[in-house]
ZAMI-375603 format. One line per 4 residues: their letters; for each residue x, y, z of C-alpha. Coordinates in nm, 4 decimals, padded with zeros to 6 digits, always signed. Example, Ala and Ser with C-alpha at 12.3 -4.5 7.8 and 13.67 -1.06 7.14 Angstrom:
2
as) +01.2300/-00.4500/+00.7800  +01.3670/-00.1060/+00.7140 .
//
This chain:
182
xxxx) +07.7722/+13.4067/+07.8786  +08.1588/+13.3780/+07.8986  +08.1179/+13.2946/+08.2568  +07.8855/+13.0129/+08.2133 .
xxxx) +08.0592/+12.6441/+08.3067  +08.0587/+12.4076/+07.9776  +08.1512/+12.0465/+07.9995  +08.3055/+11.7934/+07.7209 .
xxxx) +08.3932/+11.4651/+07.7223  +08.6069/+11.1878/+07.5833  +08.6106/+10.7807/+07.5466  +08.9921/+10.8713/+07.5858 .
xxxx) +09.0804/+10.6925/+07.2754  +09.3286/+10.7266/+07.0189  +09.4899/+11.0060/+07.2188  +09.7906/+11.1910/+06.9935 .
xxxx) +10.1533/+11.2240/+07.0982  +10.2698/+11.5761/+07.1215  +10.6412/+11.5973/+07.2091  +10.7877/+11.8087/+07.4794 .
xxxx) +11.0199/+12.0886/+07.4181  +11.3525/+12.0418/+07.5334  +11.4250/+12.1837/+07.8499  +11.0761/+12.0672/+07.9821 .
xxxx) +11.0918/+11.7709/+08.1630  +10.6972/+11.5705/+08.3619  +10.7018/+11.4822/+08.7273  +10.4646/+11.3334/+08.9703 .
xxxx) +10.3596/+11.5306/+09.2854  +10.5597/+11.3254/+09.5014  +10.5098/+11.5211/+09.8609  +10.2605/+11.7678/+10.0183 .
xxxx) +10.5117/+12.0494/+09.9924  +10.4438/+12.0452/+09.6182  +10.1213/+12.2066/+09.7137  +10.2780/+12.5221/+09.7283 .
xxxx) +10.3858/+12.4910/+09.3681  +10.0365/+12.3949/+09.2771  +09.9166/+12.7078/+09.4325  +10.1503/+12.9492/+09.2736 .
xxxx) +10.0907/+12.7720/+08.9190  +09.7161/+12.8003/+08.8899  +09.7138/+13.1368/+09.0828  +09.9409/+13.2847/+08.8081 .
xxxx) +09.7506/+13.1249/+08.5553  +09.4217/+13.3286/+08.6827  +09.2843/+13.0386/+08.8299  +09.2435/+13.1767/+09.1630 .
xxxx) +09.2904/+13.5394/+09.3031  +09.5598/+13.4647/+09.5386  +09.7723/+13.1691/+09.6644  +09.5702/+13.1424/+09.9876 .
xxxx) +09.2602/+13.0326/+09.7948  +09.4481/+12.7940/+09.5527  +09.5893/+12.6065/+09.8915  +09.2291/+12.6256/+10.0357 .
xxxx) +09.1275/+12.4356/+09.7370  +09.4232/+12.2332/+09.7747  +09.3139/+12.1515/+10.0935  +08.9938/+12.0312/+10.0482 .
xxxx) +09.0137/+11.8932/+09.7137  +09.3045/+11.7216/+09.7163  +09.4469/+11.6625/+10.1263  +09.2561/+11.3952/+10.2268 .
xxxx) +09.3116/+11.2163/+09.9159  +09.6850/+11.2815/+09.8982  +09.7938/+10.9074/+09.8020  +09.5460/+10.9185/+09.5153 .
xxxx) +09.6932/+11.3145/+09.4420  +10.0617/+11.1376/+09.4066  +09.9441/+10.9100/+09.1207  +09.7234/+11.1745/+08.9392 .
xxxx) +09.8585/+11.5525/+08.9512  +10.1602/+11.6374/+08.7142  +10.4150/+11.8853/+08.7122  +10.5558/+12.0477/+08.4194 .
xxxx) +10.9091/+12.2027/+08.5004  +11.2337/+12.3022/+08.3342  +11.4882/+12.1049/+08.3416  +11.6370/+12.3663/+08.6311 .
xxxx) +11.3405/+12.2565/+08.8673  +11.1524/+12.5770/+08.7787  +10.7487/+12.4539/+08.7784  +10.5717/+12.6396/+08.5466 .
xxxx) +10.2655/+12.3854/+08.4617  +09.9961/+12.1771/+08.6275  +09.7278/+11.8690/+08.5535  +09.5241/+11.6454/+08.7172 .
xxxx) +09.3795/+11.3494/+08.5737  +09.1173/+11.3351/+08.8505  +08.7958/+11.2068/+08.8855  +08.4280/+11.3139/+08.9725 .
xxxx) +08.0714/+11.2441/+08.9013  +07.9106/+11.2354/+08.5905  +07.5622/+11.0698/+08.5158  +07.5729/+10.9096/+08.8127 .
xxxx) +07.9132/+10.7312/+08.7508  +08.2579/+10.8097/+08.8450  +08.4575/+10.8567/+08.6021  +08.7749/+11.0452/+08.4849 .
xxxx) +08.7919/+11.4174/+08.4801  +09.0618/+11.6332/+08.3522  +09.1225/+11.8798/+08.6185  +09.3019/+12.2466/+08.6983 .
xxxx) +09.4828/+12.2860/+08.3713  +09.7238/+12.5868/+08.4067  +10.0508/+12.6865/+08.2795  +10.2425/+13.0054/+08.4117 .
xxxx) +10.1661/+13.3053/+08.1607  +10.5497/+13.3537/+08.1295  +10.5725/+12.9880/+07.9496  +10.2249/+13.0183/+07.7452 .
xxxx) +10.2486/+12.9843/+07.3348  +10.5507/+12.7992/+07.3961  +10.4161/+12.4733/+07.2597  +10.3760/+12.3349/+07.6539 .
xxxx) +09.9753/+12.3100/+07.6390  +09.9558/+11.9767/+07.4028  +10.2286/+11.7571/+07.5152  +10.0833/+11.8565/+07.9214 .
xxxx) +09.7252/+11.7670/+07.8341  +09.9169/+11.4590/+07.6552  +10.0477/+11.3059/+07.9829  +09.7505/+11.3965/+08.1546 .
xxxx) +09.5062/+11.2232/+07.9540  +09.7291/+10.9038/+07.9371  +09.7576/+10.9117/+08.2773  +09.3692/+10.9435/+08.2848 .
xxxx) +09.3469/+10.6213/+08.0457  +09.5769/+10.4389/+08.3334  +09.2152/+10.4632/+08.5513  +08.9066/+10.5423/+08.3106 .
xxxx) +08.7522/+10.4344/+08.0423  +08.6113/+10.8010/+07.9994  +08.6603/+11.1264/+08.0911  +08.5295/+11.4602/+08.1203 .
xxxx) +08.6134/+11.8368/+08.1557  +08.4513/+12.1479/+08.2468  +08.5717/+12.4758/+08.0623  +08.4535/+12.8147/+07.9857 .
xxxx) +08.3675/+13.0145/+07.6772  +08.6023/+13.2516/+07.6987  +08.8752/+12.9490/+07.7058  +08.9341/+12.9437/+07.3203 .
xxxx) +09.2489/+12.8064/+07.3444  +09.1769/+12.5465/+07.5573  +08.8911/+12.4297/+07.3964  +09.0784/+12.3677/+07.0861 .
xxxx) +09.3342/+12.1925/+07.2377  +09.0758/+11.9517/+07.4279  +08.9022/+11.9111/+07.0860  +09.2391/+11.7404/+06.9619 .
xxxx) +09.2045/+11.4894/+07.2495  +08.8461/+11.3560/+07.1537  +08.6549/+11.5863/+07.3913  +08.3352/+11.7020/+07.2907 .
xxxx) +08.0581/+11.8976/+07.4462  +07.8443/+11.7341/+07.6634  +07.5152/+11.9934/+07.6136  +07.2291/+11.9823/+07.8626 .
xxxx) +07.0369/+12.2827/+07.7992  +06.9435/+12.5681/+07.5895  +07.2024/+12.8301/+07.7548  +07.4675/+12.5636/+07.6914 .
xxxx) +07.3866/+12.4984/+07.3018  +07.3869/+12.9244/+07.2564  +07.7611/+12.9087/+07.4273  +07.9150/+12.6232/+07.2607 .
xxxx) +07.7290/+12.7795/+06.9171  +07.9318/+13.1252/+07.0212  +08.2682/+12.9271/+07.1344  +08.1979/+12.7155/+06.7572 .
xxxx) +08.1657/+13.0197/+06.5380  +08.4732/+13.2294/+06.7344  +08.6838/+12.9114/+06.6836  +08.5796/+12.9167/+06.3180 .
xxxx) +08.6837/+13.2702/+06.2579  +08.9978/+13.1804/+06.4314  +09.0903/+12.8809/+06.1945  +09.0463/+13.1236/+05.9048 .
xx) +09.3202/+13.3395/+05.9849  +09.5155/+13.1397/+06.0685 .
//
């Protein structure tokens, strides 16, 4: 069940500020080189087995769509040009609409719990608002983190069947038992 794909979504309003560290510093892709930055973010991140996937996906995903990539994929570096985190505030089908999907989420493990997950889905779903009046996302169970942070952005789940109400029930109560010690 920690496998299965669960979905949320947003009307992308009243989205919260969340500062960024110093030494952190938000950039555009701005050329196709950056791919290779991409890559090594979300493959360290556990996104992909290797690099050579992530710039497969790359390719097809994003290539022929590069001047759209420019406006929509942010970097999250230090301010010594080391890239350590990635979003997209993409855009896919959803009900037979396109609209805005928050996309390939990943920070390097070395800069995780370092207060860099907020203030990146931050930009990302502002830049989102720039294009959508909605968005959505597709997570995991096993994503507890993430999941809270989305929650803090308006996302909810989006449930379309049994198997899906028993996960996000599982993801609920682990989240719950998280809140209490903390």
């Amino acid at each position: 069940m920690d496998n299965l794909p669960l979905y949320m979504t947003s009307h992308l309003n009243d989205i919260p500020e969340y500062p960024l560290p110093d030494g952190f510093t938000f950039c555009l892709l701005s050329h196709e080189q950056e791919k290779e930055q991409w890559a090594e973010i979300t493959t360290a991140a556990g996104e992909f087995t290797d690099k050579q996937h992530a710039l497969q996906r790359f390719a097809t995903e994003f290539a022929p769509k590069l001047n759209e990539v420019k406006r929509r994929i942010v970097f999250l570096k230090t301010t010594h040009d080391t890239y350590v985190g990635t979003a997209t505030a993409w855009f896919g089908q959803w009900k037979n609409q396109t609209i805005g999907r928050l996309h390939w989420i990943a920070i390097k493990p070395a800069f995780q719990g370092k207060g860099l997950g907020k203030p990146l889905v931050a930009k990302a779903v502002k830049l989102l608002k720039q294009y959508h009046h909605k968005a959505y996302l597709k997570t995991q169970p096993r994503n507890l983190t993430a999941i809270y942070i989305y929650r803090d952005f308006g996302f909810k789940p989006a449930i379309h069947s049994a198997a899906e109400e028993q996960a996000w029930n599982a993801v609920f109560s682990r989240l719950r038992s998280t809140d209490k010690r903390t």
